[in-house]
N, C-alpha and C positions, 0 to 999 in steps of 0.2 A: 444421602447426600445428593444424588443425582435430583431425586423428587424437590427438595430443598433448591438446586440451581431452576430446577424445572420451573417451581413457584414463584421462583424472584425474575427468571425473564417473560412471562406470561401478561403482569403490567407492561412492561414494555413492548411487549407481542402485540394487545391490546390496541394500545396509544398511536402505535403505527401503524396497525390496520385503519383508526378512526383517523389517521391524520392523510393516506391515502386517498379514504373517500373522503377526504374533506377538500383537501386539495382536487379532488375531481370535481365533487359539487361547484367550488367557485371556481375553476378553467369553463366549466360551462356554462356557469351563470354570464362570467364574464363575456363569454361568446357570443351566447342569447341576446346580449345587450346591444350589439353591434350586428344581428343577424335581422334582417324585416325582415323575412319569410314569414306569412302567417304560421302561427301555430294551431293545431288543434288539440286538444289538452292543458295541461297545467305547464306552467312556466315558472324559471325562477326556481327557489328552494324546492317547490311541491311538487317539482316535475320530478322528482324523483318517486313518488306515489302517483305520477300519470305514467311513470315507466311501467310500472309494478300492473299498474292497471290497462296497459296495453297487453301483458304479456296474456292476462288473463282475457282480455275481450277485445282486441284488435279488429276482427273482422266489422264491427259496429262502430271502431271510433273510424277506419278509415273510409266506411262507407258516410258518417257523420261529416270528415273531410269533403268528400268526393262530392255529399251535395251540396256543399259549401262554395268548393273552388272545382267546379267539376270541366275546364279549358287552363286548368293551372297547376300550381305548387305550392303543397301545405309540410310543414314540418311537425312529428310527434315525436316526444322523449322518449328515447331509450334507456339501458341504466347508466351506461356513460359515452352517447353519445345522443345526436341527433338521426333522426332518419328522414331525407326528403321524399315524397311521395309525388308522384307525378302524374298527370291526367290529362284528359283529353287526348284526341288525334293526331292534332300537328305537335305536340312536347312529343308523344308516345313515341311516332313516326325520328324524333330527333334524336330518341336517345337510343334506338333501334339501329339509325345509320351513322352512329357518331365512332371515328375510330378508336381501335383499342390502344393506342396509346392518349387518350383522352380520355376516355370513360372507360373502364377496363373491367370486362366479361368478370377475366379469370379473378380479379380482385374482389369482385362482390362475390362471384361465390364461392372463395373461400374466405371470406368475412362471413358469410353464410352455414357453412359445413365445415369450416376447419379441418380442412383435409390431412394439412402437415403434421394435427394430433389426432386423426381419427382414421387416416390410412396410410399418411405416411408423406416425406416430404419428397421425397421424387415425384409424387402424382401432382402435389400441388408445384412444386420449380419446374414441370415439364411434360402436362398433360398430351404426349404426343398421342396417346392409345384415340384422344376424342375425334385425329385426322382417320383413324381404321374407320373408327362408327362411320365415318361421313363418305366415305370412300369405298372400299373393301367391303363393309358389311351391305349398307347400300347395292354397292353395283351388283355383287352375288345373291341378293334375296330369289331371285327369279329361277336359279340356279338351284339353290338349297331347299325350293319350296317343299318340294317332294317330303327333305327331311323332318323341316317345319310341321308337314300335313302327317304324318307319322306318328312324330311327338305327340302330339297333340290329342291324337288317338288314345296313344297307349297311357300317357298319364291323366286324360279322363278316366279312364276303366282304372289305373289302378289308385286313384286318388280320391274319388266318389265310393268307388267299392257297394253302387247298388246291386241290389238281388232283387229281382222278380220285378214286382212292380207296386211296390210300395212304396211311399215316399219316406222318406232317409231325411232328417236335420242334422245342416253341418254349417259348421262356422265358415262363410264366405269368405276375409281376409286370410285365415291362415290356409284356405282351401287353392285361391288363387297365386298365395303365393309362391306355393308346392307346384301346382299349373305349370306359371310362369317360369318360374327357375327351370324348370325341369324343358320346357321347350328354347329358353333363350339357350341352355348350355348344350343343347345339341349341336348350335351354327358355332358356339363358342370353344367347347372340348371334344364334344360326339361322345359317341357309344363305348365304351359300355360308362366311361366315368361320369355322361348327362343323369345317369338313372341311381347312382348311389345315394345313397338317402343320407349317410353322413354328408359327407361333400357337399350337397345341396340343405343340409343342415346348416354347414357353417356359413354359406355366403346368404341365407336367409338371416340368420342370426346378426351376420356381421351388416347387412344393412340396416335393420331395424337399429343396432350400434352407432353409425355413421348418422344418420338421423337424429337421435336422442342425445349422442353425447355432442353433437355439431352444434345443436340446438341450444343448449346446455350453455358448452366452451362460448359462444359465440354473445350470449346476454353478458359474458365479464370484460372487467377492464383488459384492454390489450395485455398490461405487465402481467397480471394475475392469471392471464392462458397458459401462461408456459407453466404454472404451478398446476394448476386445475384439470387443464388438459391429459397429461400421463395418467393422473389419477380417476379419470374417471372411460376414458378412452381401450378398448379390448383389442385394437389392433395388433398388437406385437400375437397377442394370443390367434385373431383369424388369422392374421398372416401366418402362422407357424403350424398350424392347422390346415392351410389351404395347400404351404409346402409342401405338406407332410401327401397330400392327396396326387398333387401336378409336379412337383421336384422330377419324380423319374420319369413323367412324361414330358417334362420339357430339359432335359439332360437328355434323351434322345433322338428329340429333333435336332436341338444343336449339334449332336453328332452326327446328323446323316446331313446337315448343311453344313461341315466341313467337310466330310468325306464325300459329296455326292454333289455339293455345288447348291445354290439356293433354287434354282427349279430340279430337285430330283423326282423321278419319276414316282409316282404313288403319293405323291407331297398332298396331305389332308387340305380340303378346303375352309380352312376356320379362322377362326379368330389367331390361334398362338399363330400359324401359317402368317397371316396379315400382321401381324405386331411386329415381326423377325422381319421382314421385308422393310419397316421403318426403324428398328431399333438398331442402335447408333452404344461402341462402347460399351461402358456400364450396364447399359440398359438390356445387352444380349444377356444377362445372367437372370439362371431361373429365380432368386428372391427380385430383380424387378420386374420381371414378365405375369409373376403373381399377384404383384399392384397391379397392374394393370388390368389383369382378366378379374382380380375382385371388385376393381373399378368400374369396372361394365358389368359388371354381373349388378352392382350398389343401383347404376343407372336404372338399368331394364327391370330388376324387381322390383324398384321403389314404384318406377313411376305407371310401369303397366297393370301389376298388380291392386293398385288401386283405382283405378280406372277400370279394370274389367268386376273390380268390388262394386264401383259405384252404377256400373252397368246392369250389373246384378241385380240391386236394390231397385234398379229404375224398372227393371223388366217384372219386377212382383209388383208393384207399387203400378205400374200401364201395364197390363196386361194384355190392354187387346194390340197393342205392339208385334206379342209375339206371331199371331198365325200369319199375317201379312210379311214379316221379315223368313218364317219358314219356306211359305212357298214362293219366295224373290230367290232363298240360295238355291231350297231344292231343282228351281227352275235351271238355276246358269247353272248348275253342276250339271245337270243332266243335256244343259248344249255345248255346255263348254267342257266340264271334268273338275277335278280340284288343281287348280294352278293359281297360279298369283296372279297372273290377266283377268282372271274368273274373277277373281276380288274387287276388280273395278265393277262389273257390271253390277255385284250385290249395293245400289243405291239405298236403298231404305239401312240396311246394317251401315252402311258408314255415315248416312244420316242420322240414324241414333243415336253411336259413338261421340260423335261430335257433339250433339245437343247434350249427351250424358257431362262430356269434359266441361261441355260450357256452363250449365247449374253446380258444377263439381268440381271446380277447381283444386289444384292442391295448397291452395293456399288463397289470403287476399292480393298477394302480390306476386308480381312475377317480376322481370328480368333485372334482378340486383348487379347494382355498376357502381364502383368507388372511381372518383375522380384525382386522375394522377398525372395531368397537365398540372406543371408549377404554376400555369396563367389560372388554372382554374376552369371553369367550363361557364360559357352564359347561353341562357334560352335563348329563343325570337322573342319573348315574353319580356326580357330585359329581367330576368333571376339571374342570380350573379351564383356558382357554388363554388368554392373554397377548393384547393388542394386539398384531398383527402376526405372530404364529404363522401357520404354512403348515400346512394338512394334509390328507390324501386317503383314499378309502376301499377299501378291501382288495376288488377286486373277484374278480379270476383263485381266491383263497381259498376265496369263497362260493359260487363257483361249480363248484369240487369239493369242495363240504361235502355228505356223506354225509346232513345233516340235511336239506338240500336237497333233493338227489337219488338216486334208485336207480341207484346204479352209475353214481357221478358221472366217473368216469376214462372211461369208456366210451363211443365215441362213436354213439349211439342216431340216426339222420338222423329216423326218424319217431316220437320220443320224446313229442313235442309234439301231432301225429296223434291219437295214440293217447287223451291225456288230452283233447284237444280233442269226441274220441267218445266218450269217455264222458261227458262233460260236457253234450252234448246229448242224450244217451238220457236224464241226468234233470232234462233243463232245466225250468224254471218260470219261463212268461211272464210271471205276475202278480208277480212278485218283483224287482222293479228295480235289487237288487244281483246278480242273479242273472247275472253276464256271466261270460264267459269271458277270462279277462286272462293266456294264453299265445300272444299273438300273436306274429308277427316285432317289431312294434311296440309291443308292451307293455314294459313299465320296472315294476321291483318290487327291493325288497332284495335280491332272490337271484338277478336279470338284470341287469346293469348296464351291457351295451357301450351304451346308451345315457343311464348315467346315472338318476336318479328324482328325483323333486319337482321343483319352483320352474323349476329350470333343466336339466331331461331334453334331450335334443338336439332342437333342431327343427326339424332336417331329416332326421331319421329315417322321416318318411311319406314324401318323394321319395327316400331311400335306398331304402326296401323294395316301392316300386316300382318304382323302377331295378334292383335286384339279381331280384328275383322274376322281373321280363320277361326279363335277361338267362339265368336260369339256366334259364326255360320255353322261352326260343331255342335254348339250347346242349343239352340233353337231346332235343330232338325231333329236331334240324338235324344232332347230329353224335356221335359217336362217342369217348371219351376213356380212355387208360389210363395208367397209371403208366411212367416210361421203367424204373425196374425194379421190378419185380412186388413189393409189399410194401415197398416204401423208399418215404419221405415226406423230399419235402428239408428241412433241419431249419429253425427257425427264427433269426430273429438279437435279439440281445436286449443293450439296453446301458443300462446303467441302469433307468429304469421306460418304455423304450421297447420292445415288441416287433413285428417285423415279419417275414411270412412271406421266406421267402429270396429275395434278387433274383436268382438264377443257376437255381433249379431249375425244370425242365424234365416237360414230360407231353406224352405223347402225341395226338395230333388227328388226326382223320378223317372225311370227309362220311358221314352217317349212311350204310350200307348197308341 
């Protein structure tokens, strides 16, 4: 009987699926109609097979945009919406300092990551943990470096696991991302629970989740996320996993900040420390204080992790890189020490870094913003966008724009170096714009793995000192080569996601 009911609502299950996307097809035909925005792709009916074909080759339609309308704004189809893309300096620069009650951070990216199905919806109604990163985690790098330089030690040797002096192949991504986790949750939990291999199993796991299933939720219709979302989404599972790890660790700092007041003596320098200092209500209970530390843990292994991947590939792929970046660290360690001051002076490592992010973005785009003025938002340009328009800025584009850069295909590791020297042979103290703004850490129109204006990433100062120390470890400490000479494993790319390949492999060996 049941199979018999099953069978008879199945047509009608059918009918309203097709009459859903039917109805979406013509709301947006409708729209297109009344939209000028250049398009690039398919319009109309067929843009629904320019959506399909964005998902799969994005990086080439919007580089086809970019030299089309490369001072403008082009629109390509998604599956049920539009997406506007933005370029040039002066748009880039506007939607950088446009406030967020007009073009809104948090809204594109959770239109982006779908946070409220993929870790939960206190993180996306009330992302306060992102004021720690900017504040607290920042001001204490200098403090904690010690810790940092530590970490960093002990899970090379126990993560490479070379012997003698052979060279050892290991998959780079899942290498750095053991690294990575393992040194961010030192400043984040400390000792002994940074070095547990579960624990740092599940917030590895659970990122690579937030990613894929964000990715995923994010290609469907709005109505259809609330269906799609639980079901494909493992939060409830890291969260209850990460509980099970930090519960009794943060049930007893809450007890010694009722009993001992919020500066008790011996009070850990970290992350939960700095979270309790903003958390408000609700938010003092160990299931939301675990959104949050899985929340920054999601941040710092996504984005460091492949960045010190793509570092990697670049240092097999130029190798005469390496001897010139060994004796720049070995130098300032030996006048300076290992500290975080020390890390300004290594100029060729954060000149590489920076040239690695900039051929390596993590994507074509960067700083996604849904416009939630009822007025709408209008360029200098005279583009008019909607209430509710989604759109992001062509970054991977500008980044090999020739107007940018000399020999922008080219991957230069001391590119950066070089202008940074010359820029001090004619420096002028008495001129207080007179700085130097090609940092690893700098942000401009024509650098953007970090994004610019209002809402630049703000944990990019503990990324570049996490990546800096790491890459000044691995150039002194060890040896690396391509497993074949001149191949670079390629990258994976699906939609406007890209990431360095999880299988490719390099060679390692203790320095000789």
């Amino acid at each position: 009987m049941d199979n018999l009911k099953l069978d008879g609502l199945r047509p009608l299950l059918q009918y309203g699926a097709l009459a859903v996307i039917g109805l979406a097809l013509i709301r947006n035909i409708m729209r297109d109609s009344k939209d000028k925005t250049p398009i690039v792709g398919s319009s109309g009916f067929s843009s629904y097979w320019g959506a399909w074909k964005f998902i799969l080759d994005a990086p080439n339609i919007i580089q086809e945009g970019y030299n089309r309308y490369p001072e403008g704004i082009f629109r390509v189809p998604r599956l049920y919406r539009w997406e506007y893309i933005v370029c040039g300096p002066k748009l880039v620069k506007e939607v950088g300092n446009t406030p967020e009650n007009v073009l809104s951070f948090y809204a594109g990216v959770e239109e982006v990551r779908e946070f409220k199905h993929t870790m939960g919806r206190a993180i996306a109604d009330n992302p306060y943990h992102q004021q720690t990163v900017r504040t607290s985690l920042t001001r204490n790098l200098h403090a904690r470096f010690p810790d940092v330089r530590d970490e960093i030690i002990c899970s090379f040797n126990d993560v490479l696991q070379l012997q003698g002096s052979a060279w050892t192949s290991l998959p780079v991504l899942p290498t750095t991302m053991s690294i990575v986790a393992r040194v961010s949750n030192r400043l984040f939990v400390g000792l002994p629970l940074c070095r547990n291999e579960e624990y740092l199993a599940n917030n590895i796991r659970h990122t690579i989740d937030v990613v894929r299933s964000g990715t995923i939720i994010s290609n469907d219709e709005t109505v259809t996320r609330r269906v799609v979302g639980p079901l494909i989404s493992n939060k409830e599972k890291s969260n209850a996993r990460a509980l099970n790890f930090l519960g009794p660790l943060l049930e007893e700092r809450l007890a010694k900040e009722r009993e001992l007041g919020p500066d008790w003596d011996g009070k850990p320098n970290d992350l939960i420390s700095w979270l309790l200092e903003l958390a408000e209500g609700e938010q003092r209970t160990p299931l939301d204080l675990v959104l949050r530390i899985l929340g920054t843990n999601m941040a710092a292994i996504h984005t460091s992790s492949m960045a010190f991947t793509h570092a990697i590939f670049d240092l097999t792929m130029h190798p005469e890189h390496l001897l010139p970046m060994r004796e720049e660290a070995e130098r300032v360690v030996r006048e300076e020490g290992w500290t975080k001051a020390a890390l300004n002076n290594m100029i060729k490592i954060d000149s590489f870094l920076r040239e690695s992010q900039r051929l390596n973005p993590t994507g074509p785009l960067v700083m996604q913003r849904r416009v939630v003025s009822k007025d709408g938002f209008r360029f200098s340009d005279g583009t008019v966008l909607p209430q509710g328009a989604f759109l992001s800025v062509a970054a991977r584009p500008a980044h090999y724009d020739p107007s940018n850069y000399e020999n922008p295909a080219a991957f230069d590791g001391f590119r950066f170096a070089r202008e940074r020297a010359e820029h001090i042979s004619h420096y002028d103290p008495t001129d207080s714009q007179d700085i130097f703004k090609k940092h690893m850490i700098s942000v401009g129109v024509d650098h953007l793995p970090f994004g610019t204006g209002k809402h630049a990433c703000p944990g990019r100062f503990f990324a570049a000192t996490e990546l800096k120390a790491m890459l000044a470890h691995l150039v002194i400490n060890y040896d690396v080569r391509a497993e074949v000479e001149g191949v670079r494993p390629p990258d994976m790319n699906f939609g406007t996601v890209t990431t360095p390949s999880a299988t490719g492999r390099v060679l390692f060996r203790k320095r000789q």
